[in-house]
C-alpha positions as CSV (number, residue, x, y, z in Angstrom):
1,X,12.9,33.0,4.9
2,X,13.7,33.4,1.3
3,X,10.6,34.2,-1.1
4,X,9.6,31.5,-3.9
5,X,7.7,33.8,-5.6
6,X,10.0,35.0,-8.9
7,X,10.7,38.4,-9.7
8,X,8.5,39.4,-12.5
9,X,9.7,41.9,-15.0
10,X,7.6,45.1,-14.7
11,X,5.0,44.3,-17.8
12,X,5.5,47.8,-19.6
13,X,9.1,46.8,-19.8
14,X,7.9,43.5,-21.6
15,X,4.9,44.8,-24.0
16,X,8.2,47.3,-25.1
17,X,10.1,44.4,-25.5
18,X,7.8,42.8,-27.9
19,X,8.9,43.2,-31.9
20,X,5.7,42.3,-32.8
21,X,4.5,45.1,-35.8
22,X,1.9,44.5,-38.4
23,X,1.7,45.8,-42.2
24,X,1.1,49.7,-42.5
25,X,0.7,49.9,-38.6
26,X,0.9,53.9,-38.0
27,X,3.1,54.6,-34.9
28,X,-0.2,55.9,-32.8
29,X,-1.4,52.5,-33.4
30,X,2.3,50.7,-32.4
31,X,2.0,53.4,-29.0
32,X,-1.8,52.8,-27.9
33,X,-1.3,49.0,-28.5
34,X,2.1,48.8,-26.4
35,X,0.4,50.4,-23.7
36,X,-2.5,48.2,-24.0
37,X,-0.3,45.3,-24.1
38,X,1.1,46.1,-20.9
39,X,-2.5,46.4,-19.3
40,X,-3.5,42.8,-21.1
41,X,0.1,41.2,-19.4
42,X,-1.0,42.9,-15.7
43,X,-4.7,41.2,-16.5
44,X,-3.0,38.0,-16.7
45,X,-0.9,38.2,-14.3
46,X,-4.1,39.4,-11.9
47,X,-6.1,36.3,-13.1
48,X,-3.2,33.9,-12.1
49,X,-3.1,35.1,-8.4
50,X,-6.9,35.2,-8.0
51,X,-6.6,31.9,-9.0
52,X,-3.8,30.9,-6.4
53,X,-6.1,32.6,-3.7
54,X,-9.3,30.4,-5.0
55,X,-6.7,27.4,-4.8
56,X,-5.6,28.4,-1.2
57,X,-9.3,28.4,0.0
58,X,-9.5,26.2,3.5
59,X,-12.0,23.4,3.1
60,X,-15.8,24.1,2.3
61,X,-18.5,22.6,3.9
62,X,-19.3,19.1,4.2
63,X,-22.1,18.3,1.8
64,X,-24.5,16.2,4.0
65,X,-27.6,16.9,1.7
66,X,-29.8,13.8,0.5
67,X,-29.1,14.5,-3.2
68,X,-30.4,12.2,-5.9
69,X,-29.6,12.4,-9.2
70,X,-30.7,10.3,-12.6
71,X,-27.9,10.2,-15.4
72,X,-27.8,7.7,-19.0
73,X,-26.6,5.1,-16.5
74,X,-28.6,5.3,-14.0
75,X,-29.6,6.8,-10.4
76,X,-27.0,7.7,-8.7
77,X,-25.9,9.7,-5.3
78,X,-24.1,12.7,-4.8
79,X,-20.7,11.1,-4.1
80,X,-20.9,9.2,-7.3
81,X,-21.1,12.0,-9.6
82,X,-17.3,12.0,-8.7
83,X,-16.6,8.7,-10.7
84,X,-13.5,8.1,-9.3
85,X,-12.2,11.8,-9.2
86,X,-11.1,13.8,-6.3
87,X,-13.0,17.4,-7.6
88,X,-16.8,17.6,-8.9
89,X,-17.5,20.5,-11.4
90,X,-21.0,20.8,-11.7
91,X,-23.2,23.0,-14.0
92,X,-26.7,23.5,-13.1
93,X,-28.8,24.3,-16.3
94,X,-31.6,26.6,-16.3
95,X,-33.8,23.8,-17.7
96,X,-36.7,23.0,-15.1
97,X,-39.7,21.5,-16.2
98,X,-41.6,24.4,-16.6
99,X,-39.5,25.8,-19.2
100,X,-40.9,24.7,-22.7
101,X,-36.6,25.0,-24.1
102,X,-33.4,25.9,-22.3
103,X,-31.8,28.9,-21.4
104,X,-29.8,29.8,-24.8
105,X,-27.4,31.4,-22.5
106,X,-26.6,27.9,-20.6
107,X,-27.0,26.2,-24.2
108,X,-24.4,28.6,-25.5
109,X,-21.8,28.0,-22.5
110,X,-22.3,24.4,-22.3
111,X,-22.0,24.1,-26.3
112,X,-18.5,25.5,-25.9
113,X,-18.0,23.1,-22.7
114,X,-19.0,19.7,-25.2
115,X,-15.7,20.6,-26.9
116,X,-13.4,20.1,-23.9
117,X,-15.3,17.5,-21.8
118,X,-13.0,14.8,-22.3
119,X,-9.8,16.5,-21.3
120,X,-11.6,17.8,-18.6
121,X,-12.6,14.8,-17.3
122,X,-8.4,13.7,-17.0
123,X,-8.5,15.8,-14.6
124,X,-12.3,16.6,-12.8
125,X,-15.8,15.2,-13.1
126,X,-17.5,17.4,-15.2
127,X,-21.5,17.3,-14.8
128,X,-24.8,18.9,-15.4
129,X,-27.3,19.2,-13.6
130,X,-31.0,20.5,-14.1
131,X,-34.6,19.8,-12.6
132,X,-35.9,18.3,-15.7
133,X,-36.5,14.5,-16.3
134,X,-33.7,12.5,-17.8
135,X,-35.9,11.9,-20.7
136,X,-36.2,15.4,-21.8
137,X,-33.0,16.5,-21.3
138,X,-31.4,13.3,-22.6
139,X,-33.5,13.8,-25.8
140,X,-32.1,18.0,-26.1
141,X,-28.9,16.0,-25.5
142,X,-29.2,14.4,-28.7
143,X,-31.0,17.2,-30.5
144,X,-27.4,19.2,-29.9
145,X,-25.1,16.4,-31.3
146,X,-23.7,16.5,-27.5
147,X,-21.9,13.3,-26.7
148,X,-19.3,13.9,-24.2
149,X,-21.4,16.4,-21.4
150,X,-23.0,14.2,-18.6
151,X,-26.6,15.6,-18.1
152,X,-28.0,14.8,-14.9
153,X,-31.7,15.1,-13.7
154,X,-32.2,16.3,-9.7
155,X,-34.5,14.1,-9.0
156,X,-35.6,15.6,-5.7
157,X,-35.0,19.3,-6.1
158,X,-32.7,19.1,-3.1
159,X,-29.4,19.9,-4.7
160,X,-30.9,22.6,-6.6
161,X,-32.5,24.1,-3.5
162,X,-29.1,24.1,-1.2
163,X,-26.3,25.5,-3.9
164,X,-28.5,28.4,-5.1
165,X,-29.7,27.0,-8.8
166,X,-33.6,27.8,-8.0
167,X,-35.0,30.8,-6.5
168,X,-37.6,31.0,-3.9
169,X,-40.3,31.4,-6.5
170,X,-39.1,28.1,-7.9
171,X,-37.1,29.8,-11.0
172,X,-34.3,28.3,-12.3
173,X,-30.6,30.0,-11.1
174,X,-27.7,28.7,-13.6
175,X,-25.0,27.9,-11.0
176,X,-21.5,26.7,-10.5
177,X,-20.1,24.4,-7.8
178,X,-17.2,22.8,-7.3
179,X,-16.8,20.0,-5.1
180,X,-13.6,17.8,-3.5
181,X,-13.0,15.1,-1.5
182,X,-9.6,14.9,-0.8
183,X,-9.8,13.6,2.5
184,X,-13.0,11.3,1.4
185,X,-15.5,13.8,2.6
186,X,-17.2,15.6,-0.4
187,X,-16.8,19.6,0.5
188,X,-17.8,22.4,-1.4
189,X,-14.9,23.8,-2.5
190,X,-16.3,27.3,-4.9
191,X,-18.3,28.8,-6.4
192,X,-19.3,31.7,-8.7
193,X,-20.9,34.3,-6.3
194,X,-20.9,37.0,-9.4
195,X,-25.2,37.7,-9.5
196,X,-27.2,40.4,-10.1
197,X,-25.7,41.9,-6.6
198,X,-22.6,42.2,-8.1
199,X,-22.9,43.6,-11.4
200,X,-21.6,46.8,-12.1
201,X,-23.9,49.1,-13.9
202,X,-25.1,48.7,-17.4
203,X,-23.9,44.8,-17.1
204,X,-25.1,41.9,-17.0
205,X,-23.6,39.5,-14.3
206,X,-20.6,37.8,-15.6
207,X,-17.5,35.9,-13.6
208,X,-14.5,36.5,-14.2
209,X,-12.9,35.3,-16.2
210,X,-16.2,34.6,-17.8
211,X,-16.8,30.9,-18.1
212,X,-18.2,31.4,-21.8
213,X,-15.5,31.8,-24.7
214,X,-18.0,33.2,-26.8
215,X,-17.7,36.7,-24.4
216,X,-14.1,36.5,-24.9
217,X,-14.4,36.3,-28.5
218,X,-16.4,39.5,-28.6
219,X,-14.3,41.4,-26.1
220,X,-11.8,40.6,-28.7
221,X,-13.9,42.8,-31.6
222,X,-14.0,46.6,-32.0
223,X,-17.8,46.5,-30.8
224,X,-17.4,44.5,-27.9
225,X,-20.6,42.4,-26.5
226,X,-23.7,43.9,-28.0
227,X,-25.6,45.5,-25.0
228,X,-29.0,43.7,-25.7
229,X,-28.5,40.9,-27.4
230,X,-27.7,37.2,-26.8
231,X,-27.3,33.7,-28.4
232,X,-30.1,32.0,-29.5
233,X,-31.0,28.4,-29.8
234,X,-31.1,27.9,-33.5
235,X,-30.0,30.3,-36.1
236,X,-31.4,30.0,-39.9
């Protein structure tokens, strides 16, 4: 049986290929970046078939959870977070009620995630979800100019509980799920299972690739993502 899979040229033999040379560029610089460039086409090329083995997964588990859920429009079940779409992507938000603000970390992401909710949504049902009332997280909502994120209360906690977005001591876990119903059973279909258990040393847990553009950005700059700091709510 013949193999569909093209032949790929080797990736050093395309980062030499590239004429690609910028103003006053020594010829160290032109070497180390070639060879970089050929690491950087192997990365993508590694991303793309992780992400044919996370489309090959066989069907999750059935969600059979009672999960209630309070949106702008109303309260709603689990299977009509879907509105019409065959995949659920849904965020849960460190923002339980006991937290006077958000996680900035969450706020950051999901800032970054207002900006492509429509064209998500041609193609998935985009939510989030947090423990908080609708109110309050309707009203933060409006205090960050979102408009096209769908924020979703768990009204009962039982969501949260069963796809790992609380702990035990009842602290908030952010969390990412998707969800399919293909054959009009909702399944779990993945998600992000990098946490503190899987962090390499000197890290903070991250996915990969990280969900956050504002990590690639920075992996992008000579000093890379500052070791002890992150976003914050408001800046002056």
């Amino acid at each position: 049986m013949t193999s569909m899979t093209p032949e790929l040229t080797p990736a050093a033999q395309l980062a030499r290929a590239e004429p690609l040379k910028f103003p006053n560029e020594s010829a160290d610089y032109r070497a180390q970046r070639t060879a970089l460039l050929a690491e950087e086409i192997e990365l993508r090329r590694h991303i793309e078939r992780v992400a044919a083995l996370r489309r090959a997964l066989p069907p999750g588990g059935v969600v059979r959870g009672d999960y209630r859920f309070e949106g702008e429009e109303g309260v709603t079940d689990f299977a009509g977070l879907f509105r019409g779409h065959p995949t659920l992507v849904a965020y849960s938000y460190m923002f339980g009620p006991q937290r006077e603000r958000p996680c900035p970390m969450c706020t950051n992401l999901l800032g970054a995630w207002e900006g492509n909710a429509a064209d998500i949504d041609q193609h998935a049902s985009l939510v989030v979800i947090a423990r908080s009332p609708i109110e309050r997280l309707l009203a933060w909502k409006q205090t960050r100019g979102w408009r096209n994120l769908r924020l979703y209360s768990d009204l009962n906690g039982a969501y949260s509980r069963d796809y790992f977005a609380v702990s035990p001591e009842g602290e908030d876990i952010p969390a990412l799920n998707v969800f399919t119903r293909r054959d009009g059973t909702p399944r779990h279909f993945w998600s992000g299972e990098m946490t503190f258990a899987t962090a390499d040393p000197g890290q903070d847990p991250r996915g990969a690739p990280d969900p956050a553009p504002l990590w690639m950005v920075l992996d992008c700059t000579p000093e890379g993502r500052p070791a002890h700091w992150y976003p914050r709510l408001e800046y002056p």
